[in-house]
C-alpha positions in Angstrom: -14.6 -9.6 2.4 -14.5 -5.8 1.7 -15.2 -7.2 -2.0 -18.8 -7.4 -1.3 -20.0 -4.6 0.7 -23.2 -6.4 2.0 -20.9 -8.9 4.0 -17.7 -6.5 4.9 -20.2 -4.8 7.1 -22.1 -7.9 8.7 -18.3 -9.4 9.4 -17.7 -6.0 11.3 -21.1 -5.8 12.8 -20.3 -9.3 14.2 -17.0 -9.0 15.3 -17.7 -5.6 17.0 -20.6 -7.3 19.1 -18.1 -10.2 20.2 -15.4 -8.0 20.8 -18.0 -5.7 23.0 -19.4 -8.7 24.8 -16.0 -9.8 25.9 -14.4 -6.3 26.8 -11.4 -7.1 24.3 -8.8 -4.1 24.0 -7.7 -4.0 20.3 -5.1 -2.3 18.6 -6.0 0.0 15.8 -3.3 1.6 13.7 -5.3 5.2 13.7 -6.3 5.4 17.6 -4.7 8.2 19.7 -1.2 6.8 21.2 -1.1 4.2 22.0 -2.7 3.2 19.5 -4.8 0.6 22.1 -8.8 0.7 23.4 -11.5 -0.8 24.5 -14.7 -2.3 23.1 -18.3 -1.9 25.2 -21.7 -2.8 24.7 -24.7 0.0 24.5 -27.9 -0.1 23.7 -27.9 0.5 20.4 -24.3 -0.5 19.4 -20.6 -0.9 20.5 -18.4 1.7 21.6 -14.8 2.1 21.2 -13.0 3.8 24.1 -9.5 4.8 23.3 -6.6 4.4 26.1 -4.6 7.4 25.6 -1.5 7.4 27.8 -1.0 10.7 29.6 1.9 12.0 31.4 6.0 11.5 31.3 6.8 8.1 29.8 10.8 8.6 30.7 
């Protein structure tokens, strides 16, 4: 899809609302470690809210 602009960002627009609708944690390669987070609705788009872990993982 990233071939045609016009549609690579209606396919993310759309996924982003679903994912924000349903609260889905997602994994993204270039999030803070983990590397895991959160989608959430606004009122005027979605949100992503990293997870970062904090403290001794040992």
């Amino acid at each position: 899809m990233d071939l045609d602009p016009e549609t690579a960002v209606k396919t993310r627009q759309k996924l982003f609302k679903v994912m924000a609708s349903e609260k889905a944690r997602v994994h993204g390669f270039y999030s803070p470690w983990p590397g895991l987070g959160n989608f959430y609705p606004n009122a005027i788009n979605t949100l992503a809210i990293p997870n970062v872990l904090v403290g001794d993982l040992n």
